[in-house]
C-alpha positions, 0 to 999 in steps of 0.5 A: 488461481493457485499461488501457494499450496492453499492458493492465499499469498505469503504476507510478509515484512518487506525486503531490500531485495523486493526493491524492483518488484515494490516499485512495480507496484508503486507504479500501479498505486500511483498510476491507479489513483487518477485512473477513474476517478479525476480525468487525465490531469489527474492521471497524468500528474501522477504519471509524471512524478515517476521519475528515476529521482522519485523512485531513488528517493521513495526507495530509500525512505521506504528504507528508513521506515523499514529500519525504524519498523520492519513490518510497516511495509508488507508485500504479499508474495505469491508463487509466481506464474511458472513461467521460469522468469522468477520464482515468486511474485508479488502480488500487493503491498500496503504501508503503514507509517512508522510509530515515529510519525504517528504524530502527523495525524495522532494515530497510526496513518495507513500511507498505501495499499495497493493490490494488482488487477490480477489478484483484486477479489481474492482475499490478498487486500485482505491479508494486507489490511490484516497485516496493516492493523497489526502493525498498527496496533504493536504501535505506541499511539497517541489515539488508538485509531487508524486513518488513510485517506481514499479518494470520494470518487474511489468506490471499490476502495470505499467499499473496502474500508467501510467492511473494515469499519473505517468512518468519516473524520474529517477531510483532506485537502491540497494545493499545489505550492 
C-alpha cells in the first residue's frame, strides 16, 4: 500500500480538526479490547461506554492534554485512499499521558496505541511507539521509565512491547464500583 511518496504515514501531534476520525479509532481501541480476548461480556461492556456523553468528555480531556503537551496525542496520517472522500486518513494513533500525571505510576504512562486492521504489520505501530518514547522522554519524571498496561490474553500486543523491551512490573487489577 502506498500512502505517501515513500509508502510510511506522516506521524504527527494531533489536531482538534482530527477530532471525528480520533474518535474513530477510539472506537476501534475500545471495541478491540474485548475482542479475543475476555468473551462477549467483555466486548460488550466496552461497546456500551461509547456513548455520545463518553465521546464528549473523552474529547475534551484529549484537549486538556493536548494543551498541556501537544505531542502526548500522535495520529499517524496517511494519503488517504482516492476515493474523493477525504484527502487524508488516519491510520493509528497512541497517547501518552501529559508530565502532570506522571505521578500516577511515577513514570510516563503509555494510555493507548491503537492502529487499524488495514495497516497492522506495516511499520505505523512503529512509528507511533517511536513518537510515544519521544514524547516520553522530553518529559520530566520521576523515574525514567514507561509503563502501559496490555491484557495477558493479547498476544500481538505482547508481542509488540516485549521487541521494545517493555518487562513485567507489577499487575493491575479492577472491580467495578
Amino acid at each position: 500500500m502506498d500512502d505517501s511518496t515513500d509508502g510510511a504515514p506522516t506521524v504527527r501531534p494531533y489536531d482538534s480538526s482530527d477530532a471525528d476520525a480520533l474518535w474513530a479509532l477510539k472506537g476501534g481501541f475500545e471495541t478491540g479490547l474485548g475482542d479475543g480476548t475476555g468473551g462477549d461480556e467483555k466486548a460488550a461492556k466496552y461497546e456500551a461506554k461509547l456513548t455520545d456523553e463518553y465521546r464528549r468528555r473523552w474529547l475534551a480531556w484529549v484537549g486538556r492534554c493536548v494543551d498541556e503537551q501537544a505531542a502526548t496525542v500522535t495520529v499517524a496520517e496517511t494519503a488517504g485512499d482516492g476515493d474523493g472522500d477525504d484527502d487524508h486518513d488516519l491510520a493509528g494513533y497512541v497517547f501518552v499521558l501529559p508530565e502532570s500525571l506522571s505521578f500516577v505510576w511515577d513514570a510516563a504512562v503509555l494510555n493507548e496505541v491503537y492502529v487499524r486492521p488495514a495497516y497492522r504489520g506495516t511499520g505505523v505501530a512503529d512509528a507511533l511507539m517511536d513518537a510515544a518514547l519521544d514524547t516520553a522522554r522530553a518529559q520530566d519524571l520521576p523515574l525514567d521509565r514507561m509503563v502501559l498496561d496490555v491484557d495477558r490474553e493479547n498476544d500481538r500486543a505482547k508481542a509488540f512491547y516485549d521487541r521494545y523491551g517493555f518487562e513485567h512490573w507489577g499487575e493491575m487489577v479492577a472491580r467495578d464500583l
